[in-house]
N, CA, C and O of each residue as an XYZ file, in Angstrom:
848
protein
N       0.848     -1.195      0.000
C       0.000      0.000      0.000
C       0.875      1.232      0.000
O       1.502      1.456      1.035
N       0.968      1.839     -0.746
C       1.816      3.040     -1.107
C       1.089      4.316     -0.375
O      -0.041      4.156      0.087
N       1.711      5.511     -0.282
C       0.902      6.767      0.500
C       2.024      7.926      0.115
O       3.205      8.164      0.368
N       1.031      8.451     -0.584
C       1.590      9.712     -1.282
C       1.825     10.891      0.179
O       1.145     10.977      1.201
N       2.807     11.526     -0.159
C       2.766     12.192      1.146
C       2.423     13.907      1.660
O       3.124     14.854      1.302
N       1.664     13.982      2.218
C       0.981     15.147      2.550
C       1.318     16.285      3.138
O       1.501     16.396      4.351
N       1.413     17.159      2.342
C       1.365     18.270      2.876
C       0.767     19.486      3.954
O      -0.371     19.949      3.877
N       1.581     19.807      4.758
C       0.351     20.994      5.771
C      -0.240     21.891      4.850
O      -1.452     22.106      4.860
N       0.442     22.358      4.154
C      -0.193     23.304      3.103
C      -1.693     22.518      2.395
O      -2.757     23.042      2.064
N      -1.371     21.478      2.355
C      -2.762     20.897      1.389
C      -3.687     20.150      2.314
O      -4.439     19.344      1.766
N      -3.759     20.273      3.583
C      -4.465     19.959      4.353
C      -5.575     20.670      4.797
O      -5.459     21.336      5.826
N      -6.680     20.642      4.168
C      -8.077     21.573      4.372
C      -8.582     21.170      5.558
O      -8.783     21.928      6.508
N      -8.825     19.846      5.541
C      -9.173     19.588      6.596
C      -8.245     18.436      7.633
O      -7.263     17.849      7.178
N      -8.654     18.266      8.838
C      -7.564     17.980      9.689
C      -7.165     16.153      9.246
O      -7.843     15.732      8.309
N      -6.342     15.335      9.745
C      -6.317     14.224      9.146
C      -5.989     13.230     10.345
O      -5.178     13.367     11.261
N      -6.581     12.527     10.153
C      -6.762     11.194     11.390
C      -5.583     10.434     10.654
O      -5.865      9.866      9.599
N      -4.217     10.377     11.152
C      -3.361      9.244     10.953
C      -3.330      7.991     11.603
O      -3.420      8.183     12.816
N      -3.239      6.742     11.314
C      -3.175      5.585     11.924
C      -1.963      4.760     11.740
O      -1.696      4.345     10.613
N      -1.299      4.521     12.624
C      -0.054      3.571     12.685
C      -0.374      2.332     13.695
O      -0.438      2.390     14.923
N      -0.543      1.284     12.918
C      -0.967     -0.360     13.635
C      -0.661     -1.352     12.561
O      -1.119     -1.211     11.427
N       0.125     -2.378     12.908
C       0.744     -3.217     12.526
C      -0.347     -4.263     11.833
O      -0.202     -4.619     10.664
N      -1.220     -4.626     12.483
C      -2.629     -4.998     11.854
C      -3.320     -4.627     10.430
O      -3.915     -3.572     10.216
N      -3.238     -5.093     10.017
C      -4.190     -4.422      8.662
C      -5.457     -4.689      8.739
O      -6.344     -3.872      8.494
N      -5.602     -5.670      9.031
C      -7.073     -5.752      9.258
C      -7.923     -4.295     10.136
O      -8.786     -3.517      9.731
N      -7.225     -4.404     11.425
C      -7.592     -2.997     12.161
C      -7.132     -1.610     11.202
O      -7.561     -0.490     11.477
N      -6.574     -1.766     10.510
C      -5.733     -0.081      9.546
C      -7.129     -0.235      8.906
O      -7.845      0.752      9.076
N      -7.661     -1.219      8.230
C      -8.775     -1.176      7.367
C     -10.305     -0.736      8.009
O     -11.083      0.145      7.643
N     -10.407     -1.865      9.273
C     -11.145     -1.196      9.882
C     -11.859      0.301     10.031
O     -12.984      0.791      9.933
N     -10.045      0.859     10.427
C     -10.503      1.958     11.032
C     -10.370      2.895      9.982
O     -10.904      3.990     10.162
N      -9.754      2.686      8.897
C     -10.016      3.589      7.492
C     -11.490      3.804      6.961
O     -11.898      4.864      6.486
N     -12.124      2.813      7.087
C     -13.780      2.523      6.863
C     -14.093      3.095      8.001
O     -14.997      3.866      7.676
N     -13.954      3.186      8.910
C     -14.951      3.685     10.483
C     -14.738      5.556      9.809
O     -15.643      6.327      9.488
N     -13.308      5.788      9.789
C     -13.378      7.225      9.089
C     -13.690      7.676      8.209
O     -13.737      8.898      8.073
N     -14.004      6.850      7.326
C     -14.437      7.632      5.920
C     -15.966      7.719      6.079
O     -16.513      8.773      5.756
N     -16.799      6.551      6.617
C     -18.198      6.768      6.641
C     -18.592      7.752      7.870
O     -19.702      7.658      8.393
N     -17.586      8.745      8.328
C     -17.964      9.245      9.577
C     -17.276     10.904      8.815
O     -17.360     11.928      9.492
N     -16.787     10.936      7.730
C     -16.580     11.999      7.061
C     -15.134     12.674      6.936
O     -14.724     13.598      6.233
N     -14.385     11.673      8.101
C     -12.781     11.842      8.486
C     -12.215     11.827      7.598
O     -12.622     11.036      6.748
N     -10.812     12.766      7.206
C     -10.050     12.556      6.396
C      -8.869     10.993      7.280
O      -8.751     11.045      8.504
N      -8.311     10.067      6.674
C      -7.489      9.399      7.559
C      -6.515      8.526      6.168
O      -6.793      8.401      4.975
N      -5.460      8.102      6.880
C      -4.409      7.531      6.103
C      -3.797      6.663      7.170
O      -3.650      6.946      8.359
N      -3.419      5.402      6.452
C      -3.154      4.511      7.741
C      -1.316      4.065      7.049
O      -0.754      4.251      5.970
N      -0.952      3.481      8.245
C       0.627      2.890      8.147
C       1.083      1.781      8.872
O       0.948      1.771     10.096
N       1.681      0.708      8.192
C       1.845     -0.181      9.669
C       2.752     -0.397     10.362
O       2.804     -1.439     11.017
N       3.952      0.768     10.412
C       5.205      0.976     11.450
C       4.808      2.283     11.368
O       3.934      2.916     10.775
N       6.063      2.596     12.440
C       6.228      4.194     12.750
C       7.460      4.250     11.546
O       7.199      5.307     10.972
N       8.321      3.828     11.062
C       9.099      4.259     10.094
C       8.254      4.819      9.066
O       8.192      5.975      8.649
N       7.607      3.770      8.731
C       6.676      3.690      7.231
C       5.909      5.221      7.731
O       6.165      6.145      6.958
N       5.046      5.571      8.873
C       4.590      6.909      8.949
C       5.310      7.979      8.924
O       4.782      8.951      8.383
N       6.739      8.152      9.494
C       7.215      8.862      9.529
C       8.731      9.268      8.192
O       9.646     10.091      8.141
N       8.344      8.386      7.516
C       9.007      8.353      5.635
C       8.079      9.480      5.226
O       8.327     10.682      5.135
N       6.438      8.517      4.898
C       5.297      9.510      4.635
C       4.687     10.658      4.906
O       4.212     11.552      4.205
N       4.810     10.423      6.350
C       3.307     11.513      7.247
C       4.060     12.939      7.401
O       5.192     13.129      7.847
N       2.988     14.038      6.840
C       3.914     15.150      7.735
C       3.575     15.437      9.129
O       2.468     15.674      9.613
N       4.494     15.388      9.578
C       3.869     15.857     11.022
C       3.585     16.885     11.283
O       2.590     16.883     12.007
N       3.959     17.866     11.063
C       3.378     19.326     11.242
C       1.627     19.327     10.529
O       0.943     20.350     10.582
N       1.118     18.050      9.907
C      -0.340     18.507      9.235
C      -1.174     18.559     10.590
O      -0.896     18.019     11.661
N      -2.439     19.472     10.211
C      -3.594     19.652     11.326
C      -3.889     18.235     11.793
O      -3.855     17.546     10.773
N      -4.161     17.472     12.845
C      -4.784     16.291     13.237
C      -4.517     15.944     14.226
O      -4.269     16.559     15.263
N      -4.564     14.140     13.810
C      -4.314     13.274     15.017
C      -3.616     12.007     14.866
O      -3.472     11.429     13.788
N      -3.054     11.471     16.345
C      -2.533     10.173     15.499
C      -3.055      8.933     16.379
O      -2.970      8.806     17.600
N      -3.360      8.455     15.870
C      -4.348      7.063     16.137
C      -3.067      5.686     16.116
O      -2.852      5.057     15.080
N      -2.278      5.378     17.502
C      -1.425      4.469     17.122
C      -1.228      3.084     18.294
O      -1.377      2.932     19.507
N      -0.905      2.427     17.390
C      -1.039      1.414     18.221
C       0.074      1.355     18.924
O       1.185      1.794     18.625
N      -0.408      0.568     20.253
C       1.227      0.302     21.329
C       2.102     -0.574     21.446
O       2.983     -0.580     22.306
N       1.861     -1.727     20.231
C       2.822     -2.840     20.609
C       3.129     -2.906     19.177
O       2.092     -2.935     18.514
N       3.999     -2.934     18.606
C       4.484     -3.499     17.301
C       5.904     -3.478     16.458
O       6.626     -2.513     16.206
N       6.033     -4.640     16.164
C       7.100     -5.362     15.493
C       8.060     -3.913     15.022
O       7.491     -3.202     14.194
N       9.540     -3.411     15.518
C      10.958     -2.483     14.773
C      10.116     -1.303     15.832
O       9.821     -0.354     15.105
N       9.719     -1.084     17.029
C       9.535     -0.156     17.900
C       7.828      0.289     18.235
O       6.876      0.499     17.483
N       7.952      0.306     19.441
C       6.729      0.774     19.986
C       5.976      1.781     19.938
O       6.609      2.740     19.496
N       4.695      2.086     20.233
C       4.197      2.990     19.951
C       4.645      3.994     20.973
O       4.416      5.199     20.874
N       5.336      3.395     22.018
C       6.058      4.824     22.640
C       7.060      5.249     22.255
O       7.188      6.447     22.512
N       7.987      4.741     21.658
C       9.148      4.752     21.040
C       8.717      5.883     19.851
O       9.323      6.954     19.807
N       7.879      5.645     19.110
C       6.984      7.114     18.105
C       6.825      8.334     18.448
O       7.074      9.446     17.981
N       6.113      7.662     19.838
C       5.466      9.110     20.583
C       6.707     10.428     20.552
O       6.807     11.480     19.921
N       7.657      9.637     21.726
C       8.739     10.220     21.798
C       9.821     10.824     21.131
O      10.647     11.661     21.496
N       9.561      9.958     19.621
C      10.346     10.596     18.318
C       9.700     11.911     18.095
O      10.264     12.979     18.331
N       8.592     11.803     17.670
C       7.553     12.781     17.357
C       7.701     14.149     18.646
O       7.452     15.297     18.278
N       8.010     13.950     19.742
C       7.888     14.824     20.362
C       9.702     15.424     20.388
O      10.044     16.532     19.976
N      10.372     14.682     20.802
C      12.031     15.454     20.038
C      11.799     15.918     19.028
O      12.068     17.117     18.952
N      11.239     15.291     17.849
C      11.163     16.273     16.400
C      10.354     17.631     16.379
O      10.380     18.350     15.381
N       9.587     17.980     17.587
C       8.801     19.542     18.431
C       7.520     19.030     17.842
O       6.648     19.888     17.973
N       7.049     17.866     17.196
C       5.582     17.373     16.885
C       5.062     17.746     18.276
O       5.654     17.319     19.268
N       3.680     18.743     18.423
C       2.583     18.297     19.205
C       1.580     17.538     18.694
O       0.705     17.553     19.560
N       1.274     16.988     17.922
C       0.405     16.073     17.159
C      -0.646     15.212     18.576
O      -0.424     14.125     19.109
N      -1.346     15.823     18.744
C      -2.523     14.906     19.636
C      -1.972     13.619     19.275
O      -1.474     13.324     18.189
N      -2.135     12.754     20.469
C      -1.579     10.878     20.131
C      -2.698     10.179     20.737
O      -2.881     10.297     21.949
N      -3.318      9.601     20.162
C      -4.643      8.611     20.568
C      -3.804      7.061     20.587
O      -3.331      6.451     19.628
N      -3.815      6.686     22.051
C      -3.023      5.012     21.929
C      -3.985      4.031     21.952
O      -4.793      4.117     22.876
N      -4.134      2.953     21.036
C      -4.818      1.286     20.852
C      -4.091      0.641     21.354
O      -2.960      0.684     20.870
N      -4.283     -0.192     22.434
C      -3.522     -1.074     23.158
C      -4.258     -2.560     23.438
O      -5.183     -2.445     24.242
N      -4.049     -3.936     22.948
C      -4.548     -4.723     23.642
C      -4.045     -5.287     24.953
O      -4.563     -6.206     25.588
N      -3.298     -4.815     25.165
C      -2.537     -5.213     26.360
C      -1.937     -3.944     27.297
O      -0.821     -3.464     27.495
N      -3.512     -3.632     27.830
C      -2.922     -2.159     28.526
C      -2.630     -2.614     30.101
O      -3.128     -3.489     30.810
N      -1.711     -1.729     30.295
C      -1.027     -2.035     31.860
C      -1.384     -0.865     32.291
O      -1.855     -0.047     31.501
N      -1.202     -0.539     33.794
C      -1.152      1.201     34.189
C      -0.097      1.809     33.972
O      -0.030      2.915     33.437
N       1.112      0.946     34.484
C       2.314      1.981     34.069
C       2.650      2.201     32.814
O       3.444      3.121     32.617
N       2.151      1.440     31.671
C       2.145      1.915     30.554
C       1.166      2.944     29.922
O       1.486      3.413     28.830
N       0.344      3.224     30.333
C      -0.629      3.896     30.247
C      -0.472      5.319     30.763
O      -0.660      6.313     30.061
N      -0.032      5.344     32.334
C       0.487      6.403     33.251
C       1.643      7.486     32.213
O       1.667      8.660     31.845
N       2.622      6.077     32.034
C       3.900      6.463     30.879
C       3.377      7.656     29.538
O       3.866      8.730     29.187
N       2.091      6.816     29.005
C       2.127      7.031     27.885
C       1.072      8.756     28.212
O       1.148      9.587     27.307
N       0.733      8.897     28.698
C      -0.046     10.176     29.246
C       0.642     11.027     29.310
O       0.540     12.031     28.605
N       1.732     10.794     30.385
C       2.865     11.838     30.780
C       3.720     12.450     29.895
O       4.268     13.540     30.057
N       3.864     11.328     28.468
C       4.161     11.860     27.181
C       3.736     13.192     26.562
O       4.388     14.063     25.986
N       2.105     13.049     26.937
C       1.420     14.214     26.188
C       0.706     13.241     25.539
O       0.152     13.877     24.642
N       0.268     11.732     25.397
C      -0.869     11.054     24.905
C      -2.297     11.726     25.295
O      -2.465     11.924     26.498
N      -3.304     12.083     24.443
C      -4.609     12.055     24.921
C      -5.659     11.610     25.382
O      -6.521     12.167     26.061
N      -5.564     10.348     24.918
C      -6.421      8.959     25.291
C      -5.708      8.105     25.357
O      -4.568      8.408     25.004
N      -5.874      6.895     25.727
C      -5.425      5.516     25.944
C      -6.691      4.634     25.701
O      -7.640      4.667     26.485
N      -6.670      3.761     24.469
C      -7.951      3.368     24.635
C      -7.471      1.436     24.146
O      -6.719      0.985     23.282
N      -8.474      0.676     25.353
C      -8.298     -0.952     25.007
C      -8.976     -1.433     24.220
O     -10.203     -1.336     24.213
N      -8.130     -2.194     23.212
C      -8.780     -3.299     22.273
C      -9.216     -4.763     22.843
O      -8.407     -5.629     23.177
N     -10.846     -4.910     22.905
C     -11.857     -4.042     21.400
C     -12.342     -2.894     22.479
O     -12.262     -2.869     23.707
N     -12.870     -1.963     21.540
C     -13.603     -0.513     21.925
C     -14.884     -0.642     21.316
O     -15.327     -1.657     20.780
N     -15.565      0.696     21.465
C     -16.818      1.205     21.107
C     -16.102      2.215     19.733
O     -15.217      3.071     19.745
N     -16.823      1.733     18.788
C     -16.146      2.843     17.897
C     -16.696      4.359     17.952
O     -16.117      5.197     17.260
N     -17.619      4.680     18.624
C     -18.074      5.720     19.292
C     -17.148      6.467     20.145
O     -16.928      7.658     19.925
N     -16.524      5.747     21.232
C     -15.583      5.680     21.771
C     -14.132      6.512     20.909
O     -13.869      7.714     20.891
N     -13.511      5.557     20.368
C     -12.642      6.437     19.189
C     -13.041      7.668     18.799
O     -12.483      8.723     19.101
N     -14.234      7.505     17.970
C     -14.584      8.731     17.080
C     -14.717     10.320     17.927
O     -14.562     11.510     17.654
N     -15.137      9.396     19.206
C     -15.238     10.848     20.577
C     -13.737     10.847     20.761
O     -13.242     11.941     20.489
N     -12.837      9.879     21.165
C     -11.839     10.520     21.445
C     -10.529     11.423     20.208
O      -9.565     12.188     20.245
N     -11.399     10.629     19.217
C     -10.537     11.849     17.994
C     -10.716     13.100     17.377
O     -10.001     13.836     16.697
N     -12.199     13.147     17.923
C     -12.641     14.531     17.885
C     -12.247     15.419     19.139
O     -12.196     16.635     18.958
N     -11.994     14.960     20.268
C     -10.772     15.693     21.417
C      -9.922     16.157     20.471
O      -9.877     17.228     19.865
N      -9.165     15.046     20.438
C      -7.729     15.196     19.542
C      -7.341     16.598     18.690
O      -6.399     17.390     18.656
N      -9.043     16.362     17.815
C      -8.786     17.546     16.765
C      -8.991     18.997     17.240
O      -8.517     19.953     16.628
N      -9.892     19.136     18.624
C      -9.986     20.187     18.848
C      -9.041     20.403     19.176
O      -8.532     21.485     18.886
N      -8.328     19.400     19.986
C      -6.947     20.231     21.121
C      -6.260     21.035     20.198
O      -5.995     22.233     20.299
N      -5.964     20.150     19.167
C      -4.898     20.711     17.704
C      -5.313     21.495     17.549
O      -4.416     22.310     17.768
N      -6.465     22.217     17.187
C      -6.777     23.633     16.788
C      -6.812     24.448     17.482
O      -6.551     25.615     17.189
N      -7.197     23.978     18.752
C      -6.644     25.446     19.927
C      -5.679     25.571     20.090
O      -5.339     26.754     20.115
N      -4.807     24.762     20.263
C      -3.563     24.846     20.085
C      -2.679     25.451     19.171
O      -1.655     26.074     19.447
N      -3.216     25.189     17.918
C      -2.636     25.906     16.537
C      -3.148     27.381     16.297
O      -2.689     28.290     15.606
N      -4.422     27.288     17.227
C      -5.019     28.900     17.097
C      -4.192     29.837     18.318
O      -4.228     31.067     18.294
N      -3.389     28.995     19.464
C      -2.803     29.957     20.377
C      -1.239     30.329     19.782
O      -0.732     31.451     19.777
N      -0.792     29.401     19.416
C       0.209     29.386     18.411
C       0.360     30.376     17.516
O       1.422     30.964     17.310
N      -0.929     30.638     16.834
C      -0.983     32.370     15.771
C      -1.091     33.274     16.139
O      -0.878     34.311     15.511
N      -1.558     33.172     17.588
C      -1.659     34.512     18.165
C      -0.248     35.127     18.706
O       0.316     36.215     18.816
N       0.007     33.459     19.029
C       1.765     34.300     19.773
C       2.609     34.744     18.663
O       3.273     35.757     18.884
N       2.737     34.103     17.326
C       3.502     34.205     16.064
C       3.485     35.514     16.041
O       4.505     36.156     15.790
N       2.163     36.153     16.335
C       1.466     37.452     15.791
C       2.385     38.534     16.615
O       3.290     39.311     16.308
N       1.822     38.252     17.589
C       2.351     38.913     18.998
C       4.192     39.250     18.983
O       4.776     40.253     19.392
N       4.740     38.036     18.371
C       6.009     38.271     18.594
C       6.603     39.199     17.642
O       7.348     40.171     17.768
N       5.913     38.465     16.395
C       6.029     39.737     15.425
C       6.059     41.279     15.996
O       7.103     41.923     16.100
N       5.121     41.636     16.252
C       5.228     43.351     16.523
C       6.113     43.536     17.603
O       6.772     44.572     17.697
N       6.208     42.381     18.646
C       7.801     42.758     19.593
C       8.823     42.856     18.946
O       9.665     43.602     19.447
N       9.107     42.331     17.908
C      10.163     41.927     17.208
C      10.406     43.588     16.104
O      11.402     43.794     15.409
N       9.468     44.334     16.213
C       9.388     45.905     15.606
C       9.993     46.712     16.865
O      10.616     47.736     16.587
N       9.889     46.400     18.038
C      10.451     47.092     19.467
C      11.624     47.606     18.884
O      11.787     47.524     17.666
N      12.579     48.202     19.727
C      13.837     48.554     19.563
C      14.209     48.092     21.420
O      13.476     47.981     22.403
N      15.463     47.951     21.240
C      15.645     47.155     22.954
C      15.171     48.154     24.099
O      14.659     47.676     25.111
N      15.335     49.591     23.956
C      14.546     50.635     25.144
C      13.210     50.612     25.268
O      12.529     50.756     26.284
N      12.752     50.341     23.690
C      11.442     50.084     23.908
C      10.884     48.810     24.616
O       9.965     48.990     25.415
N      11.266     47.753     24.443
C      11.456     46.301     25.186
C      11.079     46.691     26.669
O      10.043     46.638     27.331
N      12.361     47.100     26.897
C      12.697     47.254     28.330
C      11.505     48.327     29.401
O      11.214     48.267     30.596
N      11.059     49.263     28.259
C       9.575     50.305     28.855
C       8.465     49.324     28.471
O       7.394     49.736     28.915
N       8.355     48.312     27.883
C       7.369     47.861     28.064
C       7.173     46.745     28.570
O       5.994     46.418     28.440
N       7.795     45.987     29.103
C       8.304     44.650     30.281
C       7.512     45.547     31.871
O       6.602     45.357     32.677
N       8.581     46.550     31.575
C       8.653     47.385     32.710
C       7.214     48.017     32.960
O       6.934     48.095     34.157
N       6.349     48.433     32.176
C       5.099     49.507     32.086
C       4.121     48.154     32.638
O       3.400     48.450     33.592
N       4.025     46.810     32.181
C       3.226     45.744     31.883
C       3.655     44.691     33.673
O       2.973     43.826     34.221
N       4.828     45.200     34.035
C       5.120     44.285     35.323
C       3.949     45.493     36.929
O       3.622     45.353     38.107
N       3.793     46.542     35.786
C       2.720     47.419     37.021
C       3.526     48.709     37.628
O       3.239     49.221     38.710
N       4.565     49.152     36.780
C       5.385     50.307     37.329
C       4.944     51.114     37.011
O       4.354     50.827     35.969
N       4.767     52.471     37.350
C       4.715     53.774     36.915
C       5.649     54.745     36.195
O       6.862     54.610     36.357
N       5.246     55.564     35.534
C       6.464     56.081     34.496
C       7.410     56.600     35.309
O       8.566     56.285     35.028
N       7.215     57.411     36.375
C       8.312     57.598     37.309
C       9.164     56.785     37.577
O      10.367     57.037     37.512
N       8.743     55.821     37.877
C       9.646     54.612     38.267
C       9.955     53.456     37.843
O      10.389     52.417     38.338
N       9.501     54.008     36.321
C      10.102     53.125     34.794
C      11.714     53.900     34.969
O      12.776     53.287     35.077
N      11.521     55.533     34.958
C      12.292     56.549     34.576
C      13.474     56.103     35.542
O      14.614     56.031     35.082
N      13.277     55.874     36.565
C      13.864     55.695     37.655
C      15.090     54.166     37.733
O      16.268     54.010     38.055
N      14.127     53.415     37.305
C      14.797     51.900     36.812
C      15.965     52.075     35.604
O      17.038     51.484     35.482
N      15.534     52.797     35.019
C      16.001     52.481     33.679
C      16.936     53.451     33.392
O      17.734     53.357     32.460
N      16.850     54.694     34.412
C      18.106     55.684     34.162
C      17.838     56.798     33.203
O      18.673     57.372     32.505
N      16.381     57.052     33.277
C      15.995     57.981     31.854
C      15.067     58.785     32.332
O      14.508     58.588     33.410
N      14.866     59.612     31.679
C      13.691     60.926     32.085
C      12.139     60.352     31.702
O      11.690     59.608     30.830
N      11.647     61.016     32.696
C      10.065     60.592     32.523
C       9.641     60.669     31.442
O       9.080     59.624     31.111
N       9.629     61.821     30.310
C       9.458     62.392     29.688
C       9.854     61.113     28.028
O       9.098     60.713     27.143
N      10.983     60.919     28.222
C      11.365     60.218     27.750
C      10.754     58.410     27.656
O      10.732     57.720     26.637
N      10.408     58.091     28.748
C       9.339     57.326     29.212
C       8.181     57.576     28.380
O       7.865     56.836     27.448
N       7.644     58.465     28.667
C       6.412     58.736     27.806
C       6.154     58.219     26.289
O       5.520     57.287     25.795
N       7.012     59.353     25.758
C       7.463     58.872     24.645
C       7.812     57.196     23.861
O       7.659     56.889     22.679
N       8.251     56.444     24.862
C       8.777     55.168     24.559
C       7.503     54.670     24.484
O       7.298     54.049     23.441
N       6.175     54.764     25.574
C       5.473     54.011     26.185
C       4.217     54.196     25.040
O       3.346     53.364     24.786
N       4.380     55.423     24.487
C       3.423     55.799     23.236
C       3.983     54.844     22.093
O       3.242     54.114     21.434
N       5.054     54.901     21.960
C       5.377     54.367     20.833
C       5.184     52.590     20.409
O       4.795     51.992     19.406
N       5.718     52.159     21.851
C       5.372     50.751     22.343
C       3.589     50.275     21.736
O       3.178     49.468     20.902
N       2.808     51.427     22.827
C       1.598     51.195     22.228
C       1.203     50.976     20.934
O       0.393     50.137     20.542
N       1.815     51.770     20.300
C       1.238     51.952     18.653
C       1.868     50.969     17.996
O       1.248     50.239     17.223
N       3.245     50.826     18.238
C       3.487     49.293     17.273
C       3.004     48.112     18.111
O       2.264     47.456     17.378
N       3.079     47.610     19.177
C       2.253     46.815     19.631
C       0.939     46.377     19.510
O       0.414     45.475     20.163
N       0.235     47.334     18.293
C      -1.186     47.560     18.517
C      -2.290     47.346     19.326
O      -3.171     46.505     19.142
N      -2.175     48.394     20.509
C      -2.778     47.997     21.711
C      -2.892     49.629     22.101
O      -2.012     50.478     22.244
N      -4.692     49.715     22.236
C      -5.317     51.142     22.660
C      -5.521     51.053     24.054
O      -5.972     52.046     24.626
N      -5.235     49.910     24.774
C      -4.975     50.313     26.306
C      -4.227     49.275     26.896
O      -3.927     48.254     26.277
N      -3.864     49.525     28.244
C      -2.742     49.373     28.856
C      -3.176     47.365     29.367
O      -2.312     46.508     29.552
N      -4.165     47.222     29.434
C      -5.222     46.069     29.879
C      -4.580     45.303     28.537
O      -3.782     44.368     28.608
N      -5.128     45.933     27.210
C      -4.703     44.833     26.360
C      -2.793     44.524     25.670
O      -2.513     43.654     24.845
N      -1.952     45.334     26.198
C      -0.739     45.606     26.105
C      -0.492     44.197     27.040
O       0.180     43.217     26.717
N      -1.165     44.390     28.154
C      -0.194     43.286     29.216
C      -1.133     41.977     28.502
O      -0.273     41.191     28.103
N      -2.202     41.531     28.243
C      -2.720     40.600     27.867
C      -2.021     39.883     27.044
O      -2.094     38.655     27.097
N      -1.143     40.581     26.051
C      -0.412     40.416     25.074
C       1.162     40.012     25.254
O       1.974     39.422     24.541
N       1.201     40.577     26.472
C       2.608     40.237     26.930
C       2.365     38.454     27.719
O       2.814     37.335     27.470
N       1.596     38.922     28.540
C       1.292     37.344     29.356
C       0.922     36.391     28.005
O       1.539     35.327     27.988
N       0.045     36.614     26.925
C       0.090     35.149     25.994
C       1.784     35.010     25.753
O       2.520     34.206     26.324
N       2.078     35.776     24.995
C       3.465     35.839     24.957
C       4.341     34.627     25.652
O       4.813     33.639     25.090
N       4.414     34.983     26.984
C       5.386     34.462     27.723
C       4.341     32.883     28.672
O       4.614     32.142     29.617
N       3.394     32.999     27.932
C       2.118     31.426     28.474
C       3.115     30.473     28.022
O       3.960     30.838     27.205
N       3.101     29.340     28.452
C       3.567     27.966     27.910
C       2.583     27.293     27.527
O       2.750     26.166     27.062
């Protein structure tokens, strides 16, 4: 089974990946997604997905935990050194807790035992997809955000760290070795490339900023 390989750019909509050694289950669950409207593409190693799959596309990954040249944690963990957040949905017939515990602490979303409710799945991959999009939607905001810091000049930086930690221009002026006046000036300017008409949405902007 060959798999042409996908682009984030050509990804309209989000894509349910599957990695399980099974074909029978890859088939399965290719049919459970398509009559449910899912985009999905299946693989039966993590090599074979990760030759193909992009990881940076919108989605999820639907993978199994036990199989033949590395585990499905052994993936996880690739995927997450490579800076993948890719939601991870785990199929396990042989679930333990500490594997389970393990596989959470990863950043897995579900853990789910074979056999399931395919209801079950379909709810937990629609988690999946939201997380990804809030996620990808907090992600643009900070891109955004950094951008216009990135227009600052370093005094300006420093008056607006300073204006946003709750100081007063006096005692911006005071910190920083500069005239109030001068302050002013910075703190106007900050505003306007920052694009921010009050001081409420300046710091809002700073705290996404610096959110994890």
């Amino acid at each position: 089974m060959q798999h042409a390989q996908i682009k984030a750019d050509d990804a309209v909509e989000p894509i349910v990946y599957v990695v399980d050694d099974d074909e029978e289950m890859r088939e399965s669950l290719l049919d459970l997604f398509m009559v449910t409207k899912k985009r999905a593409t299946a693989f039966s190693n993590g090599p074979e997905f990760l030759e193909s799959a992009d990881i940076r596309a919108p989605g999820c990954l639907v993978l199994d935990l036990r199989m033949p040249g590395g585990t499905g944690l052994d993936l996880q963990q690739h995927l997450t050194l490579a800076g993948s957040r890719m939601p991870v949905i785990f199929l396990t017939g042989h679930a333990d807790i500490p594997t389970s515990v393990r596989a959470m602490k990863a950043g897995a979303t579900d853990f789910i035992t074979k056999p399931f409710a395919s209801q079950d799945l379909l709810d937990a991959v629609d988690r999946a997809i939201n997380l990804d999009f809030e996620r990808r939607k907090i992600d643009a905001e900070r891109d955004g955000i950094q951008s216009l810091v990135d227009t600052l000049t370093r005094r300006e930086r420093e008056v607006m760290y300073a204006v946003v930690s709750g100081l007063m221009n006096k005692q911006v002026a005071y910190q920083l070795g500069i005239s109030e006046m001068t302050v002013k000036l910075h703190r106007m300017s900050v505003m306007r490339k920052m694009q921010s008409r009050s001081l409420a949405d300046l710091v809002r902007k700073v705290e996404h900023l610096q959110r994890d």
